[in-house]
C-alpha positions in Angstrom: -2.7 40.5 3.7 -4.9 38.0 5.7 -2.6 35.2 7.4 -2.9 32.2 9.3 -0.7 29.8 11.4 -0.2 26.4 10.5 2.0 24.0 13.0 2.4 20.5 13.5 3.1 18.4 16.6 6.9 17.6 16.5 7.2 14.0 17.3 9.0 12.7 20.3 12.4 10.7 20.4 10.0 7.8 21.3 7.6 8.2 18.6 10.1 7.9 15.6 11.1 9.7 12.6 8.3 8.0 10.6 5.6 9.7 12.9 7.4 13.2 11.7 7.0 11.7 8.0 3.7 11.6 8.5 2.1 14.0 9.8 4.0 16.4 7.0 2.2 14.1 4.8 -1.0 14.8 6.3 -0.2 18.7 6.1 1.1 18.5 2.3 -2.2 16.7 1.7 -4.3 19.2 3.0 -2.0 22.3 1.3 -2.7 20.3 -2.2 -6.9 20.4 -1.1 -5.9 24.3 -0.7 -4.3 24.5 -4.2 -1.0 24.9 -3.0 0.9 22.7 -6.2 3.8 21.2 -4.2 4.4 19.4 -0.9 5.4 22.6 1.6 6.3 20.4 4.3 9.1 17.4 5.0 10.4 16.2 8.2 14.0 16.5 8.3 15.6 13.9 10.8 19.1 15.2 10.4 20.2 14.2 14.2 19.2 14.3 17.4 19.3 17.5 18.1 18.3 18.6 14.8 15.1 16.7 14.2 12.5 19.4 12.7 10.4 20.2 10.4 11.3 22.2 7.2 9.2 24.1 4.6 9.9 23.8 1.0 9.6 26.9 -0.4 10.5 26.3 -4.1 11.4 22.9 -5.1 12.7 23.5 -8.2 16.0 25.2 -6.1 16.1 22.8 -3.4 14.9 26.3 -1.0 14.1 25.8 2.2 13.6 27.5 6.0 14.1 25.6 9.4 10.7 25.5 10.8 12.5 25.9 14.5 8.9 26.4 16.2 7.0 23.7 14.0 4.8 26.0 12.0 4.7 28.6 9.8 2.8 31.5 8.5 0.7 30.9 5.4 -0.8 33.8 2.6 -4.8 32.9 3.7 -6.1 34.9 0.6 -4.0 33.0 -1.5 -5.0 29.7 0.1 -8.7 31.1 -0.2 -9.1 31.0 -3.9 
């Protein structure tokens, strides 16, 4: 399997939640271009200390992982197609 990184810039406390919003906006945008058929990313602003980035794995469940470094790793022959 081919694989390939994909991270976004976490905003800062000063930047806002709404910066976060939208740059996982920007990434679901480009994901859809790819094919992928939902949104993978949201920005989760739970608390201070927990403001990250999440990646929907399967909406239909509500599934999700913590994206604790920003990014995650993506199928790239999948995304090829």
């Amino acid at each position: 399997m081919n694989r390939v990184w994909i991270e976004l810039e976490r905003p800062t406390l000063e930047e806002g939640d709404e910066v976060g919003k939208q740059r996982a906006e920007l990434a679901n945008k480009m994901m859809r271009k790819l094919g992928v058929k939902h949104d993978v990313f949201a920005w989760w602003p739970n608390d201070e200390f927990k403001r990250k980035y999440i990646h929907i794995v399967c909406p239909e469940s509500g599934a999700f992982t913590w994206l604790n470094d920003n990014g995650d790793w993506f199928n790239l022959d999948n995304l090829a197609e």
